[in-house]
C-alpha positions, 0 to 999 in steps of 0.5 A, a space after each residue: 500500500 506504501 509503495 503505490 502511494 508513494 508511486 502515484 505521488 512520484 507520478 503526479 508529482 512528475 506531471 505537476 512539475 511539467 504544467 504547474 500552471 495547470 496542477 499548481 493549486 490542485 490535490 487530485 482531479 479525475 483524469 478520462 479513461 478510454 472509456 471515457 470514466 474518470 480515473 482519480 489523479 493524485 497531486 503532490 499535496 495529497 492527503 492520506 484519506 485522498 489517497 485512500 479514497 482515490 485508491 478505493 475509487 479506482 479499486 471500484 473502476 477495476 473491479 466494474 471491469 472485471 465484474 463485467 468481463 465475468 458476466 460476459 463469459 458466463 453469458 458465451 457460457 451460457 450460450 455455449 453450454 445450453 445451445 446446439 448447433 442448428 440443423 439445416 433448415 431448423 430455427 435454433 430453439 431458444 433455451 427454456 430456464 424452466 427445464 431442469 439444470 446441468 450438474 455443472 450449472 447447479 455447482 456453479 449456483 451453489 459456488 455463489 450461494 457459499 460466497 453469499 453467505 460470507 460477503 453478504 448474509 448468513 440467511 435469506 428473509 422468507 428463503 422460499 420467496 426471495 427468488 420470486 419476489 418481484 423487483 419493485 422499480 421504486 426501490 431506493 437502496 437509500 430506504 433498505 432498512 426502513 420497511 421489511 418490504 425494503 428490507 427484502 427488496 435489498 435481498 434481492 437487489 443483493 441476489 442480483 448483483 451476485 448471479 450471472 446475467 442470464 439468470 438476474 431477470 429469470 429468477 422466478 425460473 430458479 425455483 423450478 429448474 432447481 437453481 434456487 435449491 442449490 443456491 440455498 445448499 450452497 449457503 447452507 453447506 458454507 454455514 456448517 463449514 463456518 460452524 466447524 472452523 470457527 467452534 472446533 478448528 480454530 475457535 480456542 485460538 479465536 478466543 483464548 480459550 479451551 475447545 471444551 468451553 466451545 462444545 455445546 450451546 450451553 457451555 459457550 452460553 456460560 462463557 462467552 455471554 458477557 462477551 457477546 453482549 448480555 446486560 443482566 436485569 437489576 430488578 431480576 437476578 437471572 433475566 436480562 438480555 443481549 444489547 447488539 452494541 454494547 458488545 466487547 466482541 465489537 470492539 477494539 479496546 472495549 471499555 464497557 461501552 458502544 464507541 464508533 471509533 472502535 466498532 468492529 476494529 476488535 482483533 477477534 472478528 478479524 481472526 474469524 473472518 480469516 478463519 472463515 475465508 482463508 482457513 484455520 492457519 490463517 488466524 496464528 499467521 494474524 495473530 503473530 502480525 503476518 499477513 494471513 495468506 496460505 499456500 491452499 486455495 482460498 475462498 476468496 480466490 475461488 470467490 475472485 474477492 478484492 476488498 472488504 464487505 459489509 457482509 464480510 465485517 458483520 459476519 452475522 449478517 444481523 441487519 442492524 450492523 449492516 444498516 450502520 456500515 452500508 449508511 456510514 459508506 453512503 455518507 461517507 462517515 470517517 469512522 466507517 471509513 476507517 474500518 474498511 481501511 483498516 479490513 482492507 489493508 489486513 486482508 487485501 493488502 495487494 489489492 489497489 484499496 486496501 437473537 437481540 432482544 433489543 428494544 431500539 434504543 441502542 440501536 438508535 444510539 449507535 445510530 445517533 453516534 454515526 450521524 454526529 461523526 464527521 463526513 469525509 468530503 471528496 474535493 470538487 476536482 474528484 
């Protein structure tokens, strides 16, 4: 990460002594590419965060290229693989997405259902409906959490985004040609995988601890409650009940309270997530302060992933902590921001951009907190 900014400075730096009539007074603006996109330019002067920002906005240009040659050749697959060559004096016969699916297509849906379940959510809202729910035209992405007919429209813009092209504006077929069911195992295989490493494989490194206090639903209960966010009841000596912010699990140098300065920092997330995506090895590789990459192919290899999601932190897929990274993104949040920095540089450091019982009110302070940080602000020429 050093090095290429250190390159993109030496870069600008080149081109402002050339025409410092023209670069004399800017830090960065956006240079056209040959498809006529804006691709960022850095100035000598350049702060870090402009830096970071330009690097994660052409991270977003490559990964849009590369998104797209991806759909291309699923579509010449698709082409391929469900067309034969037409008899003389025969129209070709389209395909019909109702028959049943290949073994190699189904292998290829249940590929994507496992990456789901990782970079997107544990579980699908009303599972047998998310695949034939219609797209609502109206849906503003801005609005996702406000309704559950919102919040389901969200799904389903994620479920989009994620199939081959083909299938995006078919996807009430999937139910019938068995898509949809091998999707649906593919989350649920990646869950039980999951599970393993994160309770047997790797879980007494994870969290301190002995793979006894990891072994039934009860004894993780007694040990790890208080960790996970349990506030007992003053009036009641055994009630009480989970907080989703006031989490020590959440936190780097937790302090007994919620701070947005320090969300989803902690070690401990960091050390499942490369658990989950890179394996078991991964997590002594992290904790030892070495880059957490090892010689077996990796999930987010075989996922073709470059940088940090949302999906990715929150790990739980609760809706509550992907509401407050997917706002923070959009508004452009410092303390959001950060965290993705901070994700992006441990996991993808090679790459150009490195049950509550809550009843709302800690929801909403978090909620509060966010809005009061400062906006990182793009310049004019950006």
């Amino acid at each position: 990460m050093a090095k290429k900014r250190g390159r993109a400075a030496e870069s600008s730096s080149s081109e402002s002594d050339s025409d410092s009539d023209s670069h004399h007074s800017k830090s960065g603006s956006d240079t056209p590419t040959d498809d006529g996109r804006s691709s960022p330019e850095i100035g000598p002067d350049a702060t870090q965060e402009a830096l970071y920002r330009a690097l994660r906005k052409q991270q977003s240009l490559v990964n849009e290229v590369r998104g797209e040659s991806k759909r291309m050749r699923r579509k010449l697959a698709d082409v391929t693989n469900s067309t034969k060559p037409p008899k003389k004096g025969h129209k070709r016969q389209k395909r019909d997405h109702n028959t049943a699916a290949s073994d190699c297509e189904l292998e290829d849906i249940r590929v994507l259902g496992r990456k789901f379940a990782v970079t997107n959510m544990l579980w699908l809202r009303d599972k047998k409906k998310a695949f034939t729910t219609p797209v609502d035209d109206a849906y503003n992405p801005r609005e996702r959490f406000e309704t559950k007919s919102s919040k389901v429209q969200g799904q389903l813009a994620d479920l989009r985004d994620i199939l081959p092209e083909a299938l995006q504006k078919k996807m009430k077929c999937m139910e019938k040609n068995g898509l949809a069911d091998a999707f649906r195992a593919g989350m649920s295989d990646q869950r039980s995988t999951m599970s393993h490493r994160i309770r047997r494989a790797a879980g007494p490194d994870i969290f301190g601890c002995t793979s006894q206090q990891l072994l039934t639903s009860a004894s993780r209960a007694e040990n790890f409650h208080k960790r996970i966010g349990w506030v007992p009841d003053p009036e009641n000596a055994t009630g009480g009940k989970y907080d989703p912010w006031i989490v020590e699990i959440l936190h780097k140098d937790y302090e007994g309270k919620f701070d947005r300065d320090t969300v989803f920092l902690s070690p401990t997330l960091q050390y499942i997530f490369a658990a989950i995506e890179r394996g078991p090895s991964a997590v002594a590789l992290l904790q030892a302060g070495k880059e957490p990459v090892v010689q077996a192919e990796t999930n987010d290899q075989i996922w073709g992933s470059v940088q940090t999601t949302p999906g990715d932190i929150t790990g739980s897929a609760v809706l509550t902590y992907l509401e407050y990274l997917t706002t923070g993104l959009e508004k452009r949040k410092a303390s959001v921001i950060n965290i993705f920095r901070v994700w992006d540089a441990i996991f993808y450091p090679n790459s150009m951009a490195s049950g509550s019982a809550d009843d709302g009110k800690s929801t909403a302070a978090a909620m509060d907190a966010l809005n009061a940080d400062e906006e990182v602000v793009e310049s004019e020429e950006e």
